[in-house]
Steps between C-alpha positions, in 0.01 A plus 500: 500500500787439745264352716339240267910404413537229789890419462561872499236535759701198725862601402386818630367376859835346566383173482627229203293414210494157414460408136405222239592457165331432178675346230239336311214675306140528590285734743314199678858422648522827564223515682588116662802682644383831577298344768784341714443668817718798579693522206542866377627459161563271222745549185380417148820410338523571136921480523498108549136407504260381227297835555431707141386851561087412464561258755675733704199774478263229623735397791535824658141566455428168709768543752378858566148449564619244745649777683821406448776715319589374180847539412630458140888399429567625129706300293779828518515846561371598170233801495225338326559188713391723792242714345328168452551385838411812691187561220346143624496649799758323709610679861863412425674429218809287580772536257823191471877496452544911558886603452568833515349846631446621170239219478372549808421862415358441165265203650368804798444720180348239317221423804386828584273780345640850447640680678719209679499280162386447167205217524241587255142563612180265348481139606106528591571151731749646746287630770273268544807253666448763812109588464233530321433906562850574424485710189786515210583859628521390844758226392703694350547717803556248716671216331831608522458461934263225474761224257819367590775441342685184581900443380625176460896491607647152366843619308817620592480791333162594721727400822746718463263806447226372733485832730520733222225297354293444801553960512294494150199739578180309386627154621334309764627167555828328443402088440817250493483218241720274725509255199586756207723679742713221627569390182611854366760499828580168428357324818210310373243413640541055460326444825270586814805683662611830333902567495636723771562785186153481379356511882753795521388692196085429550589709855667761269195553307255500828720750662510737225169517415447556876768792503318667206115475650439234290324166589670166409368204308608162395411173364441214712411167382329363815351634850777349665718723292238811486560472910840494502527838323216650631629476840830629370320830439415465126142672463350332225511126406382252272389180650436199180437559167177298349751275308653347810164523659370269293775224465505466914162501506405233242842369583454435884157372423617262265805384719204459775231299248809290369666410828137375605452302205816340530434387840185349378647360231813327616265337804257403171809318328667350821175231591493354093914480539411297797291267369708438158781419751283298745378274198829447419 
């Protein structure tokens, strides 16, 4: 199973794993994106996306037999929230705006199967996500290696506790929310360039997830910006979501059509001006 799970499989090789993200329902985009070459996972975002939980079943389904790792951000650390997630068969579940240890420790319970957690056994679509001969047995004796956990630190609160947090047995991956985060520490985020104090405490949370064994995460809202932190040692990134995809991409080509047209069109007015003039 480990080896069909292709963010754990990169994280694990050292190397980053570059990311998309889906905020809008439906498994044909899923599929649209899954095929970007050499992107590793993509994050179906039922915290701030228009994705219900159906939709959510037949996104990870898509993204999956893509080979790509679906990942699933729950709306919060609630158990059923995660059951659901991790039942679909997601390779990570992603969970937002994490305070405190205690929560950390409840959302590790809450993802794994006895003896390391209490996950209930009996989603029949699970295994499939990581192949077809994988039997329900088979999952459950694996799963708890084979899925990631992924923290989202974006409050104070989670700052000030971020290596005891990032110590949590059963967590794999501390992700900043630069935007959530920045406002909590009151630096927001109102432009390209992030305050010194938010630059300061992003480095915080890379560093302790590195001191723990952990890998580090975080949101990025362009390549340009997926770069910048992937050279600064972060090991996973997200590059676009398929919002923002869209608007540049319909926007740029409209911008392109329109600036075209308007050529054509002011040369098309200038001649009749002329001759209105001319008769004069």
């Amino acid at each position: 199973m480990q080896a069909a799970n292709r963010l754990q499989r990169v994280l694990k090789s050292g190397k980053t794993a570059y990311g998309g993200w889906q905020m809008l329902p439906g498994s044909n985009l899923s599929r649209t994106i899954a095929r970007t070459p050499n992107l590793d996972w993509i994050c179906v975002d039922t915290e701030h996306g228009n994705i219900a939980d159906e939709q959510m079943h037949e996104c990870v389904a898509a993204i999956a037999a893509c080979g790509v790792s679906p990942v699933v951000r729950v709306p919060e650390g609630q158990h059923w929230m995660i059951k659901r997630a991790l039942d679909a068969g997601c390779h990570a579940v992603m969970v937002p705006l994490v305070r405190t240890v205690e929560e950390a420790k409840n959302i590790a319970t809450y993802s794994k199967f006895p003896p390391d957690g209490n996950r209930g056994l009996g989603s029949p679509f699970s295994m499939e996500k990581f192949s077809p001969d994988i039997t329900q047995v088979q999952y459950f004796q694996q799963a708890n290696d084979a899925t990631l956990v992924i923290l989202q630190i974006e409050t104070q609160t989670a700052l000030e506790s971020v290596r005891e947090i990032a110590a949590v047995p059963g967590i794999d991956v501390l992700l900043v929310g630069p935007h959530d985060l920045g406002n909590s520490i009151g630096h927001p985020v109102l432009g390209a360039e992030y305050d010194p104090e938010l630059k300061e405490a992003i480095a915080k949370i890379r560093s302790a997830a590195e001191e723990a064994g952990k890998w580090s995460a975080i949101y990025c809202g362009s390549g340009d910006v997926a770069k910048t932190y992937a050279d600064q040692g972060f090991n996973m990134v997200n590059t676009m979501n398929d919002v923002v995809a869209l608007k540049q991409a319909f926007g740029g080509a409209i911008n392109t059509a329109m600036g075209s047209n308007q050529h054509a069109g002011v040369q098309g007015i200038k001649k009749p001006v002329e001759k209105i003039t001319t008769s004069s």
